[in-house]
N, C-alpha and C positions, 0 to 999 in steps of 0.2 A: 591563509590555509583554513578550511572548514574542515572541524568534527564532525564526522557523521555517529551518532551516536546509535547503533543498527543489530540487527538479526535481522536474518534469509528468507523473511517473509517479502509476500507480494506489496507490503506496504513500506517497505525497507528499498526492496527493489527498485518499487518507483523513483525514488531519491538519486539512489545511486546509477540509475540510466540517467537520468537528467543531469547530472555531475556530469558523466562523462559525455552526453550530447553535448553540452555547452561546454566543455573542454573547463569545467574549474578545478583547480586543484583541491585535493580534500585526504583526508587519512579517516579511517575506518576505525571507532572506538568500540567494541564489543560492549552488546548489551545481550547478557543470554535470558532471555523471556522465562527457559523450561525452571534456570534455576533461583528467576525471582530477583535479578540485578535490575528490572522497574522500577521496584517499590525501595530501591536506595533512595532515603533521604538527598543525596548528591546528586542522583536524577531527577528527583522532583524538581530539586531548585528548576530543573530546564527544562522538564516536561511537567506539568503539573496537573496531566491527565494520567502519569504512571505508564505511560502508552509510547514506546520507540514506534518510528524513528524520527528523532531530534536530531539537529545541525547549532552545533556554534560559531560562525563564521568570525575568528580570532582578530582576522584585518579588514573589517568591513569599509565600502568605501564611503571617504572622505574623512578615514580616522575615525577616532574617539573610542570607547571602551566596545567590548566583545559583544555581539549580535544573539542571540540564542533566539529559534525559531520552534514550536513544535505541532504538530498535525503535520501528517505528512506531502496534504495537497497544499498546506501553508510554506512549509517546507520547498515544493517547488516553485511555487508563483517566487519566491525568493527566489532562487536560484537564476529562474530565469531573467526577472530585473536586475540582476546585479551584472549579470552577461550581456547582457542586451538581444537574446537569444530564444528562438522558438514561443514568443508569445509578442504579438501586435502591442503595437505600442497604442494605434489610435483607440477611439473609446468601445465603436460599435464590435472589433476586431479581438478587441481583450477580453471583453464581454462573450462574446460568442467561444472563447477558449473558460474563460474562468465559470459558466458556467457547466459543462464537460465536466470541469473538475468538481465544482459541486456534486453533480449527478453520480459521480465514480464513490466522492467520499460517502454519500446519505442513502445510493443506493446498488450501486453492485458490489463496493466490497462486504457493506455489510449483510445484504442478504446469500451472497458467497460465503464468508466466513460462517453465517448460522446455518447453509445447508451441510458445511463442516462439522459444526460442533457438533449436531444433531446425528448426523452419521457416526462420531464417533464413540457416540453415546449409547448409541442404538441395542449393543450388548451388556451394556454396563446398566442404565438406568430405567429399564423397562419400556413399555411400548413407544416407544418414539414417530412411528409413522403416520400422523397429524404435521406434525410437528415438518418431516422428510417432507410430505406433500409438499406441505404449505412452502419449502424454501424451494424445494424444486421447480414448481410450476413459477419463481419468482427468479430463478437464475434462467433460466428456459428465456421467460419474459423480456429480461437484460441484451442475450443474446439478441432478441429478435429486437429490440429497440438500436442494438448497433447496426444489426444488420440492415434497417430499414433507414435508418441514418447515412449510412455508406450507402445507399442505393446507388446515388448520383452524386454524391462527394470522394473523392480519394485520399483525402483523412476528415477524423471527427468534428473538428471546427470548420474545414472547406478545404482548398486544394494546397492547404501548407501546412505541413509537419508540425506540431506542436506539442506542449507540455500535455495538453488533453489526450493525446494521443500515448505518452509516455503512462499516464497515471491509466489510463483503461489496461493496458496490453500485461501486466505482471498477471491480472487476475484472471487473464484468459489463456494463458498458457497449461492450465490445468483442464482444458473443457471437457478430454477423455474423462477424467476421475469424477465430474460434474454430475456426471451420468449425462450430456450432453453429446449430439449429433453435427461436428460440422459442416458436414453435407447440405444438412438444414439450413446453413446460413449461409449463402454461399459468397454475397458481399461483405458479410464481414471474414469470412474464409480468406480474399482476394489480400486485402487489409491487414489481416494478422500474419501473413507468410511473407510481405514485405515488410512489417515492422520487423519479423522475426532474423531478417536477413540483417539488417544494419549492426556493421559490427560494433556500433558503443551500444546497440540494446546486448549486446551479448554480455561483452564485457561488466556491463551494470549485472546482469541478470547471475552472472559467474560466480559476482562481490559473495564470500563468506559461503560458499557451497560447501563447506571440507567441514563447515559446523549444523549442519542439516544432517537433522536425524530421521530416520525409516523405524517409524511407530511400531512396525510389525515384526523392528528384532529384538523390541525392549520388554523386558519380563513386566509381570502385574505389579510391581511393586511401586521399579522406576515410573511406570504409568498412572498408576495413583497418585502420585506425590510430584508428579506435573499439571496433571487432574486437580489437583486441591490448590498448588499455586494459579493457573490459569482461570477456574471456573469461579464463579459463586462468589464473588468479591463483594464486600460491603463498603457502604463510606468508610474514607479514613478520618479518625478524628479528627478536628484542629485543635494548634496548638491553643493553652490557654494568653488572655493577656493582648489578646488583636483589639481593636476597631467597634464598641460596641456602645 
């Protein structure tokens, strides 16, 4: 059985589709982000970027002590080699998946997430629209790199289904909110309304819905003090007494 140790983010999500494409068994360990259960000591041990979502796979195969995996595109390249599922075993095949998954981790979630934050910054911390350009014209960008990818492919790595495919699809389910056109893209359009059919993308996508919060019913306070856990992080110390 695998921990997922998760919130209802698009990088939670990814995980949790891939669990259930590959049919693993797994249980759901809440990690709530708003209220700062990352920064547990007890989750470093497992994540030691402070960053869900982590899997501990308790019976990994061929025995011996507990697996703990974290990044979330590291997260699935497990998942899949332990199933034997949705990612080429041969070299030039896994590569052509494993890189997808680079490109998702270094560059659509994160310049998704920063046209996020900046947006929801925009009335809080003064002019922000440098800032709005600059992610927008780079989510815009993303889109039009899947869409031109899909031209003449029927998924991201080629004409078979993969993890590549699983790690892109959470972050493009928002394209409305993106300020984003799908009309504009129209092969990746074709693409996203068949991943969005598969009923374990659903199921993945369900995982932990009932703990998703709607930012626009929370007064200034609770917002603040999500605000101050989530933004502006510095190093954390080390301890004394390590490797020097």
């Amino acid at each position: 059985m695998i921990d997922v140790h998760y919130w209802p983010t698009p990088n939670g999500k990814k995980v949790t589709i891939a669990l259930e494409e590959c049919a693993v068994p797994y249980q759901v360990v809440p990690c709530s982000i708003g209220t700062g259960e990352q920064f547990s000591d007890e989750f470093l041990a497992i994540s030691p970027n402070n960053r869900m979502p982590a899997i501990v796979d308790n019976d990994p195969p061929g025995g011996g002590s507990a697996v703990s995996v974290f990044e979330s595109g590291a997260c699935m390249m497990y998942i899949a080699e332990i199933s034997g599922k949705f990612c080429p075993t041969d070299l030039a095949g896994k590569y052509e998946v494993y890189q997808w998954i680079v490109w998702q981790m270094a560059n659509q979630g994160p310049k998704t997430g920063e046209l996020g934050h900046f947006r929801r910054l925009e009335d809080r911390e003064g002019d922000q629209s440098y800032a709005i350009r600059r992610f927008d014209d780079e989510v815009n960008r993303m889109y039009g790199v899947l869409n031109n990818r899909l031209y003449d492919r029927r998924y991201i790595a080629g004409d078979e289904y993969s993890i590549a495919d699983m790690a892109c699809y959470p972050w493009t389910v928002g394209w409305e909110t993106q300020g984003q056109n799908i009309e504009d893209f129209p092969y990746f359009r074709r693409w996203f309304e068949e991943i969005s059919a598969r009923p374990a993308v659903q199921r993945g996508m369900a995982v932990g819905e009932e703990w998703s919060q709607d930012y626009s019913k929370l007064n200034e306070d609770e917002i603040s003090k999500i605000i101050k856990i989530l933004y502006n992080q510095r190093a954390r110390p080390a301890p004394e007494g390590g490797l020097l």
